[in-house]
Structures are given as C-alpha cells and as structure tokens.
C-alpha positions as CSV (number, residue, x, y, z in Angstrom):
1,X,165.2,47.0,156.6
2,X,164.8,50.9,156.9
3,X,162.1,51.0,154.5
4,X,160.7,48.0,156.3
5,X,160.3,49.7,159.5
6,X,159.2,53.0,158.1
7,X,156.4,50.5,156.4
8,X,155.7,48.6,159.6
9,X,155.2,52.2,161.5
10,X,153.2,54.0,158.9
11,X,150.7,50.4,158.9
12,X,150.2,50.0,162.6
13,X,149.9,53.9,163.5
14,X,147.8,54.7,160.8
15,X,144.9,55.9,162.9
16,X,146.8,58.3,164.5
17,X,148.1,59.7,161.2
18,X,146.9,63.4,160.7
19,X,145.8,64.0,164.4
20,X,148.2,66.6,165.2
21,X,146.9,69.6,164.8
22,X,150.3,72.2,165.5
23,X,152.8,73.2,163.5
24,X,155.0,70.7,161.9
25,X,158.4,72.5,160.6
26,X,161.7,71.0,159.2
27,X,165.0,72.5,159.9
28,X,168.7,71.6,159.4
29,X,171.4,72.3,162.0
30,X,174.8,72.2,160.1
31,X,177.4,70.6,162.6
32,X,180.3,71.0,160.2
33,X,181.5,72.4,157.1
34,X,179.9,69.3,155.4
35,X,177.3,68.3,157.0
36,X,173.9,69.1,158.2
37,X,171.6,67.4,160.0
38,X,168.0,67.4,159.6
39,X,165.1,68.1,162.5
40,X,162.1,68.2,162.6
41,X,160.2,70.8,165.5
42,X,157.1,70.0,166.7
43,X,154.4,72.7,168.4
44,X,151.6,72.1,169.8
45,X,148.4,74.3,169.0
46,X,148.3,75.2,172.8
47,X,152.3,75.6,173.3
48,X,153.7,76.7,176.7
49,X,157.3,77.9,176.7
50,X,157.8,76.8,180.0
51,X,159.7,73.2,178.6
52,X,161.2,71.9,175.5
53,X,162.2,68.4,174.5
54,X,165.1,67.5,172.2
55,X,164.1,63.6,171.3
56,X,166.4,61.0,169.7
57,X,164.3,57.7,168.2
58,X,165.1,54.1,168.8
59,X,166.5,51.9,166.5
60,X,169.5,49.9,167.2
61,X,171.3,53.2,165.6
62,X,170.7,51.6,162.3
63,X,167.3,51.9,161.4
64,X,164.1,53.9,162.0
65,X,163.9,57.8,161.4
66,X,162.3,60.9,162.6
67,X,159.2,59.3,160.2
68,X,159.0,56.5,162.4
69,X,158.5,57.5,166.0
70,X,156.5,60.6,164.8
71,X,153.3,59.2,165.8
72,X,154.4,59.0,169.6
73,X,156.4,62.3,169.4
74,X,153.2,64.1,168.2
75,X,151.0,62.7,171.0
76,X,153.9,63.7,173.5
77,X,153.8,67.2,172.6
78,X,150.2,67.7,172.3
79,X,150.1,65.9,175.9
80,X,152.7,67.8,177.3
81,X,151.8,71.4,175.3
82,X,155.3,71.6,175.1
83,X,158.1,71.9,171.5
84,X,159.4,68.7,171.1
85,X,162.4,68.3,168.5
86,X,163.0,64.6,166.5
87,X,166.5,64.6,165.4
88,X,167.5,62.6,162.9
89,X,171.4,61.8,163.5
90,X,173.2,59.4,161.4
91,X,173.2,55.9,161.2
92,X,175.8,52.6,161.4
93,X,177.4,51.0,159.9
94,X,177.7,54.3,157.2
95,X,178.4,56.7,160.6
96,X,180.0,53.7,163.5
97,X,180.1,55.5,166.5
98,X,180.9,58.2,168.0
99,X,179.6,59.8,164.7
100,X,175.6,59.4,166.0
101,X,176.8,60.1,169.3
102,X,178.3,63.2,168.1
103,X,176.0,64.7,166.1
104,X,173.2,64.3,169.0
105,X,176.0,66.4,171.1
106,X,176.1,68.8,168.4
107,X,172.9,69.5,168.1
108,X,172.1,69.8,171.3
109,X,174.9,72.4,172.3
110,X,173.2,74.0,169.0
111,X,169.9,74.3,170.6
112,X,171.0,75.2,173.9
113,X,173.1,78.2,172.2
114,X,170.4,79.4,170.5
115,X,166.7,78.4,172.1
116,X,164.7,81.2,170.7
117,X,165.2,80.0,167.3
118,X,163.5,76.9,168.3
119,X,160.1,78.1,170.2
120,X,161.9,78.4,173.4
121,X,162.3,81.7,175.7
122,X,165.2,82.5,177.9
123,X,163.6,80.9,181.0
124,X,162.5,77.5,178.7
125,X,163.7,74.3,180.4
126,X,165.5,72.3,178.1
127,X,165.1,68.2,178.3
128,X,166.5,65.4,175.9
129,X,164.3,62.2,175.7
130,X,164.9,58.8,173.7
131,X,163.7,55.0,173.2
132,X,165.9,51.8,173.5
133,X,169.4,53.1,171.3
134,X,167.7,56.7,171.7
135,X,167.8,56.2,175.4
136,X,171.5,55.5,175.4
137,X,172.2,59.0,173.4
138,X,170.3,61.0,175.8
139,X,171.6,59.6,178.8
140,X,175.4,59.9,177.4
141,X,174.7,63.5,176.3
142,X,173.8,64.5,179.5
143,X,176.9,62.9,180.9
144,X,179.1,65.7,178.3
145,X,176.7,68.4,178.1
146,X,175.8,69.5,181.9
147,X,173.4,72.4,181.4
148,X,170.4,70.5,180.9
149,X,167.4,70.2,182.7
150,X,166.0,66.8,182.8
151,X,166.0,63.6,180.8
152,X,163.3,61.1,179.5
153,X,164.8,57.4,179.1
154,X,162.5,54.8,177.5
155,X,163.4,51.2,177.1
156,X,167.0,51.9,177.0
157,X,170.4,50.4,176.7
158,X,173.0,51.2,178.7
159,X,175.4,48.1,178.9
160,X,177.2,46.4,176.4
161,X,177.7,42.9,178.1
162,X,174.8,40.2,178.5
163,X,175.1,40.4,182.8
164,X,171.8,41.3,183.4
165,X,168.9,38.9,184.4
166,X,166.2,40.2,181.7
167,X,168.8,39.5,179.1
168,X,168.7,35.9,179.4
169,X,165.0,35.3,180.5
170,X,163.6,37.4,177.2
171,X,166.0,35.8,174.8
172,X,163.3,34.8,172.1
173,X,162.5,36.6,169.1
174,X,159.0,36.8,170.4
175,X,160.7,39.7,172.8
176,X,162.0,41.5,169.3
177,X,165.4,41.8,170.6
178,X,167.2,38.8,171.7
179,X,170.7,38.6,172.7
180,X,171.7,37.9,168.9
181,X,169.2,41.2,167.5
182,X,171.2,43.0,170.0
183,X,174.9,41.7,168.9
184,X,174.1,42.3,165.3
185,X,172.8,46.1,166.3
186,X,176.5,46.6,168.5
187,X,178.5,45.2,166.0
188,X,177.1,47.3,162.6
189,X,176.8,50.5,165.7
190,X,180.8,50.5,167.1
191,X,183.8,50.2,165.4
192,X,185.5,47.4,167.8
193,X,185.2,45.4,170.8
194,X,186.9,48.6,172.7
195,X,184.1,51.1,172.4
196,X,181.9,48.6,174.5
197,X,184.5,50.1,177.3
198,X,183.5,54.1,176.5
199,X,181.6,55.0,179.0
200,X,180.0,57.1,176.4
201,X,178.6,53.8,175.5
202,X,178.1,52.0,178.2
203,X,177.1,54.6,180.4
204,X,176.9,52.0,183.0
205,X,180.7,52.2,183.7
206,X,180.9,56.1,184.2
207,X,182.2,56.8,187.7
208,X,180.9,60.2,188.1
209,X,177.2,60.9,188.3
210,X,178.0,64.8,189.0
211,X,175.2,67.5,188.1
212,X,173.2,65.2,186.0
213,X,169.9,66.1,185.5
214,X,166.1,64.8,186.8
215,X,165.8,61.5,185.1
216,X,162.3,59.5,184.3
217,X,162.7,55.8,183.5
218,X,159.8,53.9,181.1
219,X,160.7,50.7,181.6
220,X,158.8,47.5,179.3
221,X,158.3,44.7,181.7
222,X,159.1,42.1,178.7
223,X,162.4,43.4,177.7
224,X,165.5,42.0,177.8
225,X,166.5,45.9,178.3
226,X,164.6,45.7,181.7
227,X,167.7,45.6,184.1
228,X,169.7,48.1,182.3
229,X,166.9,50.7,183.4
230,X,167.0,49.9,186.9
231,X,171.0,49.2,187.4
232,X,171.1,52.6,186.0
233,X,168.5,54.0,188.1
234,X,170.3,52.7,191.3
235,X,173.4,54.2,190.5
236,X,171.9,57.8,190.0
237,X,169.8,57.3,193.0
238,X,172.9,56.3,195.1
239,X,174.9,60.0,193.1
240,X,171.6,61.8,194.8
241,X,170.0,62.3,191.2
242,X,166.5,62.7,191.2
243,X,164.6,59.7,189.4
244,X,161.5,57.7,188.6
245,X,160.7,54.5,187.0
246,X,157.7,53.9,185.7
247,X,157.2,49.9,184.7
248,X,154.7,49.5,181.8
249,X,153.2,46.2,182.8
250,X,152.7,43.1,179.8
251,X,154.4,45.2,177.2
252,X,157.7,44.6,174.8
253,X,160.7,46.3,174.1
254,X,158.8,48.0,170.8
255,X,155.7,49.1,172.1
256,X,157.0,52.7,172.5
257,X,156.8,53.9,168.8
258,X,153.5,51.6,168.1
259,X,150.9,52.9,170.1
260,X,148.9,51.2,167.5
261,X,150.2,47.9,168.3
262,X,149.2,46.5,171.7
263,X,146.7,43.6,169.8
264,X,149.4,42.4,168.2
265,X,151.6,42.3,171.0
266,X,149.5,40.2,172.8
267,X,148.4,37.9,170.0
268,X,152.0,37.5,169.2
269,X,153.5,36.8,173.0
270,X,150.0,33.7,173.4
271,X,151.0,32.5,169.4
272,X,154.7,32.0,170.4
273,X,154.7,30.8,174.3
274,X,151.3,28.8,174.2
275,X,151.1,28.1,170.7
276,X,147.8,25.7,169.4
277,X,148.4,21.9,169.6
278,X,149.8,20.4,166.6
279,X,146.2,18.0,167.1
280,X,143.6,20.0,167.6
281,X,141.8,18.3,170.3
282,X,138.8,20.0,172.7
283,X,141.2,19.1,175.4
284,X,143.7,20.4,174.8
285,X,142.3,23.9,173.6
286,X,141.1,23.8,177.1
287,X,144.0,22.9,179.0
288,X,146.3,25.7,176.5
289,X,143.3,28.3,177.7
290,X,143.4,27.7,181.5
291,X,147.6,27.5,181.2
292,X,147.8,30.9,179.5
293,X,145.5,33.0,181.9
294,X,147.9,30.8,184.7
295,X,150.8,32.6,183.2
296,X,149.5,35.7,182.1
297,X,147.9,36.4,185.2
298,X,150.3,34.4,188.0
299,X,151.5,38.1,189.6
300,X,147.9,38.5,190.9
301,X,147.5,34.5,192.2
302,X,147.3,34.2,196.1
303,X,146.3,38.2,196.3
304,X,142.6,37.4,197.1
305,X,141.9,37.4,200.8
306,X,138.6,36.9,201.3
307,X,136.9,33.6,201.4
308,X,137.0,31.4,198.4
309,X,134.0,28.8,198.6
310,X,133.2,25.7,196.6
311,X,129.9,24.5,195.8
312,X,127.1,22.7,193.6
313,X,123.7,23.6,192.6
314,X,121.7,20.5,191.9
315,X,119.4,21.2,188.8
316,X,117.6,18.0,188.3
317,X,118.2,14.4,189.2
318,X,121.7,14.0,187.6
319,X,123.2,16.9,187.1
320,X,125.0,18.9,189.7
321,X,126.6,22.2,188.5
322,X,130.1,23.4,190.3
323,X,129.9,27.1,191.6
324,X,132.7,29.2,193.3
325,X,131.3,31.2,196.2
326,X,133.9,34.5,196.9
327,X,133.5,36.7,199.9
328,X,136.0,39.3,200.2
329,X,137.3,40.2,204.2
330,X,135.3,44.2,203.8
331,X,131.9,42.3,202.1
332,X,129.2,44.0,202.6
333,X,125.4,42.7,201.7
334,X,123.7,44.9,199.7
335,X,124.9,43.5,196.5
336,X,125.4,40.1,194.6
337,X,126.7,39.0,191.3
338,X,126.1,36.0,189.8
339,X,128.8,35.4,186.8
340,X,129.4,33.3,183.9
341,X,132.7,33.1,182.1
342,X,133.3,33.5,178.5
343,X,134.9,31.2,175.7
344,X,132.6,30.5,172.8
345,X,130.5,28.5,174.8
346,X,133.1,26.0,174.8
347,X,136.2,26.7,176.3
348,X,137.5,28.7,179.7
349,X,136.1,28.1,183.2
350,X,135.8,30.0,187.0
351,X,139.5,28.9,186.8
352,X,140.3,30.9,184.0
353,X,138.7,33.8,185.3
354,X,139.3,33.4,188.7
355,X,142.0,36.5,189.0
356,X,139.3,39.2,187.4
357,X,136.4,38.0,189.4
358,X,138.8,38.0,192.8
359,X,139.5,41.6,191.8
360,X,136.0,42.5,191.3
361,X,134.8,40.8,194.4
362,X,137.5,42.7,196.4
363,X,136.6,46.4,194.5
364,X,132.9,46.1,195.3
365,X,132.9,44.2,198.5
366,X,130.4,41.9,197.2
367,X,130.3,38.4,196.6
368,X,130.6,36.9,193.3
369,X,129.2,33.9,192.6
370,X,131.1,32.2,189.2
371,X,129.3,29.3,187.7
372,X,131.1,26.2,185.7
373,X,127.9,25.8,183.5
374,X,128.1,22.8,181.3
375,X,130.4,23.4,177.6
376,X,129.4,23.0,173.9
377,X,130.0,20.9,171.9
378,X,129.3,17.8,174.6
379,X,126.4,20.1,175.8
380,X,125.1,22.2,173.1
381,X,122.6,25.2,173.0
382,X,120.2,25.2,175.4
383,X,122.1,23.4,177.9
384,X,124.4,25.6,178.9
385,X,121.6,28.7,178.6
386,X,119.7,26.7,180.6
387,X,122.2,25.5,183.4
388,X,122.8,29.9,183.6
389,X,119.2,30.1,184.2
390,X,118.5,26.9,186.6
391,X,121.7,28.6,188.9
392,X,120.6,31.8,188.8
393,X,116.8,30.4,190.4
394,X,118.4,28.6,192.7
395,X,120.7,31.4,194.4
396,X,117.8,33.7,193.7
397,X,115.1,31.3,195.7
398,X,117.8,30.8,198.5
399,X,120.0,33.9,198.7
400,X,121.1,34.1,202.0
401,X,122.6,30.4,202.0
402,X,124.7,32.4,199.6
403,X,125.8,35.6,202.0
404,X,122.9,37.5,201.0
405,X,120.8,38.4,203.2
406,X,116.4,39.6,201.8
407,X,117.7,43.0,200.8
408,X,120.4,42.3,199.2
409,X,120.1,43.1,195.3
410,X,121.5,40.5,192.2
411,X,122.9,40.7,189.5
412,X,124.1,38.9,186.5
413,X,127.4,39.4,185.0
414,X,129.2,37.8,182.4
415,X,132.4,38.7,179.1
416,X,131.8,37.4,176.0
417,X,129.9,34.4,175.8
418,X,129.0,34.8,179.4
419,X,127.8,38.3,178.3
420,X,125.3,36.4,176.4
421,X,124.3,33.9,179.2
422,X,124.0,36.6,181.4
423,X,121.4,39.0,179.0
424,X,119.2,35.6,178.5
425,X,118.8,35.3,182.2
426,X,117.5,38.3,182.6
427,X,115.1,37.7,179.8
428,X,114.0,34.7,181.2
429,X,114.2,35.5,184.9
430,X,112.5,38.5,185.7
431,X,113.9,39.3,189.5
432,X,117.0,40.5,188.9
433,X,118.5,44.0,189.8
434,X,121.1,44.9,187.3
435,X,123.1,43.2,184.7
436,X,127.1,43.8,183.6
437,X,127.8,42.7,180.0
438,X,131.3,42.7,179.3
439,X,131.3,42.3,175.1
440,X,128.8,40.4,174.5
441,X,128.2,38.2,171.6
442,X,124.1,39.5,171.1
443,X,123.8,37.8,167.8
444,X,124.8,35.6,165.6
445,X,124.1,37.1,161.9
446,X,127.3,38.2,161.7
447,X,126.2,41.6,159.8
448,X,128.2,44.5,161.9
449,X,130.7,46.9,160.6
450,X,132.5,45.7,163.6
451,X,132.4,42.3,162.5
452,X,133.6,43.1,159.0
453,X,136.7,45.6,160.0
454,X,138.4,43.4,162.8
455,X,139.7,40.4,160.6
456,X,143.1,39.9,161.6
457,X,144.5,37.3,163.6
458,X,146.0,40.1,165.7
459,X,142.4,40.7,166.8
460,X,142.4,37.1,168.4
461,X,138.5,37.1,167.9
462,X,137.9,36.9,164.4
463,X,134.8,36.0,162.3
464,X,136.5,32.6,161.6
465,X,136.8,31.8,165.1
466,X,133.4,33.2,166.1
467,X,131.9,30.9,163.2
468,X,133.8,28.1,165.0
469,X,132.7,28.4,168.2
470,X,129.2,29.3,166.7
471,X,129.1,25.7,164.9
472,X,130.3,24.1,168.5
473,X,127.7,25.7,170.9
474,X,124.5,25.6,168.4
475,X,122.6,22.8,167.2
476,X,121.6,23.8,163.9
477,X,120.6,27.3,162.2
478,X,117.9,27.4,163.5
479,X,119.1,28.0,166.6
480,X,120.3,31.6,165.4
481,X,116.9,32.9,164.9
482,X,115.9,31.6,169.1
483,X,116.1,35.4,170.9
484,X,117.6,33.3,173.9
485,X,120.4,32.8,172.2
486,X,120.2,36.2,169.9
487,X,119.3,38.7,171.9
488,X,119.3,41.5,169.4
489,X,116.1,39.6,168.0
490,X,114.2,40.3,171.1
491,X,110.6,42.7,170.7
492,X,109.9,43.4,174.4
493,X,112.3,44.0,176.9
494,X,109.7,44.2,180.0
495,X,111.5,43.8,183.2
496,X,114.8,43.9,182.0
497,X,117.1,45.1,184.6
498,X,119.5,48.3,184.5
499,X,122.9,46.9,182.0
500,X,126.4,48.2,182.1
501,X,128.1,48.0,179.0
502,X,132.4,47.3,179.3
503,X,133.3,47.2,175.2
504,X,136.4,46.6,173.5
505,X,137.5,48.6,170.4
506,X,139.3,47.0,168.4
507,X,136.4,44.0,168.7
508,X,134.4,42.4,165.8
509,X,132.1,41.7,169.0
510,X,131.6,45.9,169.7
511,X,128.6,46.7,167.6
512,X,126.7,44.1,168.8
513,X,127.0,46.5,172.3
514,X,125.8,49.1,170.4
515,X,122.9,47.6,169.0
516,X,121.9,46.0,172.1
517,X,121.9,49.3,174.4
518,X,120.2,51.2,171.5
519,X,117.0,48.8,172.0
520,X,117.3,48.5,176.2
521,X,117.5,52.9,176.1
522,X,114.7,52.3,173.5
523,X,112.7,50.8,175.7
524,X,113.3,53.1,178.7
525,X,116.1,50.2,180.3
526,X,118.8,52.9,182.3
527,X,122.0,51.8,180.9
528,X,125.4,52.8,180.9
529,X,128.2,52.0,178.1
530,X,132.3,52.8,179.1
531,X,134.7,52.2,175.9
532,X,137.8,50.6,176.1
533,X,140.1,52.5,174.0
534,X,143.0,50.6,171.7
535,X,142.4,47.3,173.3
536,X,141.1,43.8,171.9
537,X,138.2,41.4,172.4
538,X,140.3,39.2,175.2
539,X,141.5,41.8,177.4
540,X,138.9,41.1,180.2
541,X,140.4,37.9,182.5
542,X,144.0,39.3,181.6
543,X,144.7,41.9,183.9
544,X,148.5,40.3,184.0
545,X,148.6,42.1,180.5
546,X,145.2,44.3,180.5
547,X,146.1,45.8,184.0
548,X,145.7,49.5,183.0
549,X,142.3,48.3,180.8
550,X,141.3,45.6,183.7
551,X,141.3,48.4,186.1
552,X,139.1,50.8,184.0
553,X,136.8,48.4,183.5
554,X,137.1,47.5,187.4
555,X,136.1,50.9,188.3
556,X,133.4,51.1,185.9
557,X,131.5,48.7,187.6
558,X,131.8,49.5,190.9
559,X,130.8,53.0,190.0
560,X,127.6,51.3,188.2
561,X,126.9,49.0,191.1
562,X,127.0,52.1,193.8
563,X,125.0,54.1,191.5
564,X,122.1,51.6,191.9
C-alpha cells in the first residue's frame, strides 16, 4: 500500500515533477539515542526569513511519505517564499501512537531550539502545517508546545467517534475515506479503544484552548472530515483564537497532495453517483446528463433574479424551436447573446446549462438568449446547424421583441458542440458583432496532439466518445469535409466577427482552439484566447464543481464583451 501511494503520487503529479527550482536538502534530527528521524527542508530560490513552516503529510499515519506530498509542499514554498520542512515521523501499526505523535513533538522543540540551523533567523516565525492525519499532529502539537506562531490545518481529523453529519452523508468509497477506511486507519494508528479519549488524539475533547496559535482551516467540501474542521473551528473561535476556513468547493478528502488530480476527481464522483445505464438507450443518456448538472449544480438553482422567459421561433411550417429568453434585474441594452449548448450534438439542453448562462446573464447584464435546437441522431447534420442559423435570423430581423433595442450588438456563443454551432453562424450569417467559443469541436479529422495525448477516461472527452457522437450527429463522411460543420477547413473568413476563446487544458478538444484563432488573427479577425489551467473538457455548465474555473471563464467574457 506504501509503495502504492508513492506510485499513485509520482503518476498523477508528474507534471509538476522538477519545477522547483530551490534548494532541496535532507537532514536527520536524532530524538533519542536510537533514533533519528529524517527531514527534508525546502528553500525557495527567492526565500524570506520572515516565516517558516514545519509540515507533517497525510496519510491515515500509516502510509504516504515526505516523497508523496512533495509536489504540494514545493508549490507552497515557492508560493509563500518561505522554508518549509516535510518531516517524515513514524508510522502504525510498527510506531501505534503516541510514537508519531511524539516524534512530531520532538522535532519541533528541535527546530524551535535551534532555527538558524534550519534557514530561520532569530525573528523567523515558526508555523506547523498538515493534511487529513497530518492535520491532527499539528493541531495536537500546538496544544503541548505553546511557543508557536501559527498553524495550517488541511482536511483534518480531529474526532475519533462517527457524530458528525459529513461522516455519514460521504460514506462511499467514492469519497476515499468512508467510515470503514477511517476504522481500519484508527485501529492499525492507536493501541486501544482508550487513546480515542487522549485529547492528544481527539483534540476535540481538550478543555483548554489557552495561547494557541492563528489557525487557517482548508476544508474539502466532499469529506466526511468536513465537520471536524468546523466543530473545531467553533471551539477556538469561542477560546478567542484567531481563525479562518477556507471551503474548497466540489473537491474530496485527497485532493490536497494531487494537484494533478482534479479530472479524475470529477470523472470518478459522475462514474460512481450517476453511473451509465446498464441499457444504453438515447433516453436515458439524456435524462443521466440533465440529472447530473441538477446535482452538481443545485447550490446555484433559484439564485437568478432576473426574468426567465419562454419562447418559440417558428422556422418553417412545422417546426417551432423552444428558446429561453433571460433578463437579468441591472440589464442593460447594448449587448445580446444568442447561445447554443453543447453535448455532441446529441445530448444536454438550456436545462442543462441553465445555471452557467443565468450566471453570465447576471455578470454582463445582458440577455442571453439559449436555444433547444433540434438533437442528432433523430435530426442529423444540417438540421441542427441549420435550426442555430434559422434562430439566429429570426432574433437578428426582430431584436427588440427580444429586449434589444437597434443599437444593441449580438452575439453568438456556444461550449463544445455549441462552440461549433455558434462559429457556423457567423460564417453563414454575416451581421453579427462578436462570437464566444467555449472549446469548440472545429473539426472532425481527429489529427491534434491534443487529441492524441488526452485518452483517458479521466478526461471524460475522449477520442472514443468524440467518434461516438461524431457517428450520431453526421450523416456520412462526407459530411466531415462540409466547412459548416469543420470549420478549420474554411479559406475566407470575410465578415467574421471579433471571437473569444475559453479553452480547457487537459482537452483533446484544445488544439482545435488553437488552430482556429491562428487562421481568424491570420486573417486580421481581433481575437482573444484565456486558458484554463488543470481543468477538463466539461468544466463549463459545472460551476457546482468548476466554481473557481466557471468564474474565470465568467470574467473573461465580460471583460471581452466591455472591450467591444
């Protein structure tokens, strides 16, 4: 299991390997006539002395290592240009507590006794940090060692007994550490039932909070750790202890020591709580897709107070297409977007994306206009390019039935498959002020590095479901080589508004961007390009997960709408 997770670490953070650019240097701090225990100090290339951190990893105190948070401990001290210190105490069930808790002490009252050794001046002040069991050792220590400045407590554990909320409603495996992960750490970690009751422990039951130091909580909204955290937090509050709590929105107990890992996070939390059906039917992809963003993004439902507006846009004798009309309470007229959902061209809907569009609508103060264009495979390729295109002549030809008024400038926006709906429209439809193409599928050859290095089902996007939506929304090959549908195949690109660029990194999707604002700047088009960092093809209508992403991305654009 140790080698496991020293496996798992080294995989997911592998991008990260090699990035710090300090001094790396490896020590032993002898705590006894037998034993020594080995740290390892970290130093920035642009060190202050003004703080050092003394950090103790995660790990149920029976695996991980100094090897396996070092990823997150060398971004931490570059960030903070401050010494931070990994010590690498011993481990249950070889060294049951209090030997782990000991030799943290130990250490500590080493480091504190002797600070110039360790980077530190006179004035330095000294902090102790830690994840999930490291958590609980640098709380505790500060309970026996008072002359320390502040603490950093991520994810921790600070009970013993199963009372808190979060412990029963994330008690799945899919949370990593379910009530019986966390038995089997406690009972390889303590000797007996009694040390539960050391307030050492369960530092819950101290009664004194006297001279403890500043403490900052990072706290994973999808842990069954949660409550611990914020019990705690109340309790040092109430002793007149300095504290924040930071919540880290969509994320699970591990994230901490995986900064490489968010992808899989989310492809594993939609794989085990909305998993496929066992038939595949069209159906009932589309019901699983609408129940998942319902979920995902059910903190932001009811948060949109504008005006929410239900229409149809007749585009020839039979067929009427359904259009949501929203008009935030500040609107103002001198823009309009017009927006088309993504989903491989058959699946989602405005319902699915009704929380990011609400969002944008409010951040702009512009109305959004989100079509339910007509799905593949019922309606194949054009039908659905041209249902964007009919719409987008109808609200054009009659804007101020809309909330426009003659000045008022539109736009086309779309993520995904909409991202190719909307770039068509504005091939076809030559009127248009600006476009927003939120990772776009631009062509269908498949041929990107992109394409080629994001595989994985952690990716949610691969080339296997690409090719299976391809096969749904297309009539034939032939249909490949239409520019309409690949825009990448264009030659001119007269008239073609102004195009903001929102692309994911870790997208098989994310060249096609590329290629596509090479050839607009090419041909004089303004455009502008903002790259999501670490985050996956999907992020875009999940902001109850994406909220730190979903708000770059909402910022982005109204920066690109105002600049117009």
């Amino acid at each position: 299991m140790r080698d496991r997770a020293e496996a798992l670490h080294k995989k997911i953070n592998e991008k990260f390997i090699g990035t710090f650019k300090g001094i790396e240097e490896e020590k032993n701090i002898k705590i006894n006539n037998n034993t020594e225990i080995s740290i390892t100090i970290y130093t920035p290339i642009h060190v202050n002395k003004d703080k050092l951190v003394i950090f103790f990893h995660g790990g149920g105190w029976t695996v991980n290592s100094r090897k396996t948070h070092q990823t997150i401990v060398n971004m931490l001290a570059d960030a903070t240009k401050t010494i931070w210190i990994s010590v690498e105490y011993r481990l249950a069930p070889e060294h049951k507590f209090p030997i782990w808790h000991d030799d943290a002490c130990e250490v500590i009252q080493q480091i504190l006794a002797n600070k110039t050794s360790y980077g530190a001046d006179e004035n330095t002040k000294i902090g102790v940090a830690g994840d999930s069991a490291g958590a609980l050792i640098a709380a505790s220590i500060c309970h026996t060692i008072k002359n320390l400045d502040f603490q950093i407590l991520v994810s921790g554990q600070f009970d013993f007994f199963h009372k808190f909320p979060s412990r029963q409603e994330f008690n799945k495996h899919i949370f990593v550490i379910p009530i019986d992960v966390l038995d089997w750490f406690t009972s390889n970690a303590l000797r007996n039932e009694d040390d539960k009751n050391d307030s050492r422990v369960s530092i819950l039951l101290n009664k004194s909070f006297n001279s403890l130091p500043t403490c900052l909580f990072i706290v994973a909204e999808l842990d069954p750790l949660r409550d611990d955290s914020y019990n705690y937090q109340e309790l040092l509050e109430k002793a007149g202890v300095k504290t924040k709590l930071v919540l880290i929105k969509g994320v699970i107990h591990p994230f901490f020591s995986n900064p490489g890992d968010e992808a899989r996070t989310y492809a594993t939390f939609i794989l085990e709580n909305f998993p496929a059906p066992k038939t595949f039917t069209l159906g009932g992809m589309r019901e699983r897709s609408e129940n998942v963003h319902e979920k995902v993004n059910e903190k932001f439902i009811g948060t949109f107070k504008g005006i929410e507006e239900e229409r149809k846009i007749k585009i020839d004798e039979n067929i009427e297409i359904p259009i949501t009309v929203y008009t935030p309470a500040d609107v103002t007229k001198d823009k309009m977007v017009i927006f088309f959902h993504g989903g491989g061209w058959t699946l989602a809907s405005r319902k699915t994306h009704q929380t990011i569009v609400n969002m944008l609508a409010d951040a702009t103060k512009s109305v959004w206009i989100s079509v339910e264009y007509r799905l593949a495979p019922e309606h194949k390729y054009p039908i659905w390019l041209d249902d964007g295109c009919e719409v987008t002549r109808q609200i054009l030809a009659n804007k101020t039935s809309y909330g426009a008024d003659e000045n008022t400038k539109i736009g086309v926006a779309g993520d995904s498959a909409g991202g190719l709906i909307a770039a068509s429209v504005c091939h076809t439809i030559k009127k248009l002020d600006f476009q927003i193409l939120v990772y776009g599928a631009f062509d269908f050859a498949g041929g990107t590095e992109s394409y080629k290095e994001f595989t994985s089902p952690e990716h949610v996007l691969t080339p296997a479901v690409i090719g299976w939506f391809t096969s749904n929304a297309l009539r034939d090959e032939n249909d490949k080589k239409d520019p309409r549908a690949s825009v990448l195949l264009y030659e001119s690109f007269e008239g073609v508004p102004a195009c903001l660029f929102i692309v994911a990194e870790l997208d098989p999707l994310r060249d096609d961007s590329y290629a596509y604002q090479k050839k607009l700047e090419k041909a004089g088009i303004k455009t502008k390009l903002v790259l999501l960092k670490n985050v996956i093809h999907s992020f875009f209508s999940l902001p109850g997960i994406y909220e730190k992403n979903c708000a770059q991305t909402i910022e982005a654009v109204k920066e690109f709408m105002d600049s117009l």
